[in-house]
C-alpha positions in Angstrom: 109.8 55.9 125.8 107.4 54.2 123.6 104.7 55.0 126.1 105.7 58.7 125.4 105.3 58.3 121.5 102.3 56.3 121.8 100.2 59.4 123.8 101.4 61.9 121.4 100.1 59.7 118.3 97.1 59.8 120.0 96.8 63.0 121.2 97.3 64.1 117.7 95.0 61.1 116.0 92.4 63.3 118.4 93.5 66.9 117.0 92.8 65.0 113.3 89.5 64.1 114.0 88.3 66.4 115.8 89.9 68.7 112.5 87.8 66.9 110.0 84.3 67.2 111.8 85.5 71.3 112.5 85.6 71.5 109.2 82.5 71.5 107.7 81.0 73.6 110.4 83.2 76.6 110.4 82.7 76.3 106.0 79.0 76.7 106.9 79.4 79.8 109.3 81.7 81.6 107.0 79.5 81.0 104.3 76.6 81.9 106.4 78.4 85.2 107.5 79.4 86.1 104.0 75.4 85.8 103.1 74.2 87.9 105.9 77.4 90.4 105.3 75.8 91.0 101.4 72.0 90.9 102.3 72.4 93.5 105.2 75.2 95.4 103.3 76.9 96.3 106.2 80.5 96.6 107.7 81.7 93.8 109.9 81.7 96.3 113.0 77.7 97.0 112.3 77.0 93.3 111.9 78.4 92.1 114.8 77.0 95.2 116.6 73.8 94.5 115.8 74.2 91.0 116.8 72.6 89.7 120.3 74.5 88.8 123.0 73.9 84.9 122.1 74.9 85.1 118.4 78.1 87.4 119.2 79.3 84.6 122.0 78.8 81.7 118.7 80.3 83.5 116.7 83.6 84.1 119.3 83.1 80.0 120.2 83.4 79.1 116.5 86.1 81.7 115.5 88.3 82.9 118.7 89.2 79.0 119.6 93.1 78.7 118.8 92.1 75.0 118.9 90.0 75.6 115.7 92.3 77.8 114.1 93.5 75.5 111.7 90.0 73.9 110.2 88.6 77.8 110.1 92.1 78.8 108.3 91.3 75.6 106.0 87.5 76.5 105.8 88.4 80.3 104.7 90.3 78.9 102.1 88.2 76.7 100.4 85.4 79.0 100.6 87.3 81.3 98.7 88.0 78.7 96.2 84.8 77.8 95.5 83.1 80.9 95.6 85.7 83.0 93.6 83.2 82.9 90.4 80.6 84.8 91.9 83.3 87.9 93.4 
């Protein structure tokens, strides 16, 4: 029984970790897709259309993951904290 407990604790001291270095990545490609969304001045279908092959399969890695769901939910949000001056 305590075996049981002990693997989940771990399993989720993993999740944590591996939360808190997601983080800061998926901040920097929302930010960095926010930039190129203004500077090209284009809708998000055009953009991604535009995109290569390469940059398209990224950009799916770093968003379409459920297992980062949570740090780029967390990453949206502060973004648009810090950033709500300049809207």
């Amino acid at each position: 029984m305590y075996c049981r407990h002990f693997v989940h604790l771990i399993c989720i001291s993993v999740y944590v970790v591996y939360y808190l270095i997601m983080l800061p990545t998926q901040y920097a490609n929302i930010g960095e897709t926010k930039k190129r969304f203004k500077k090209l001045n284009k809708s998000h279908n055009e953009i991604y259309k535009d995109m290569t092959f390469a940059e398209q399969q990224l950009q799916f890695n770093l968003q379409g993951n459920l297992m980062k769901l949570v740090p780029t939910l967390f990453a949206a949000f502060i973004y648009k904290i810090q950033n709500q001056k300049g809207e």
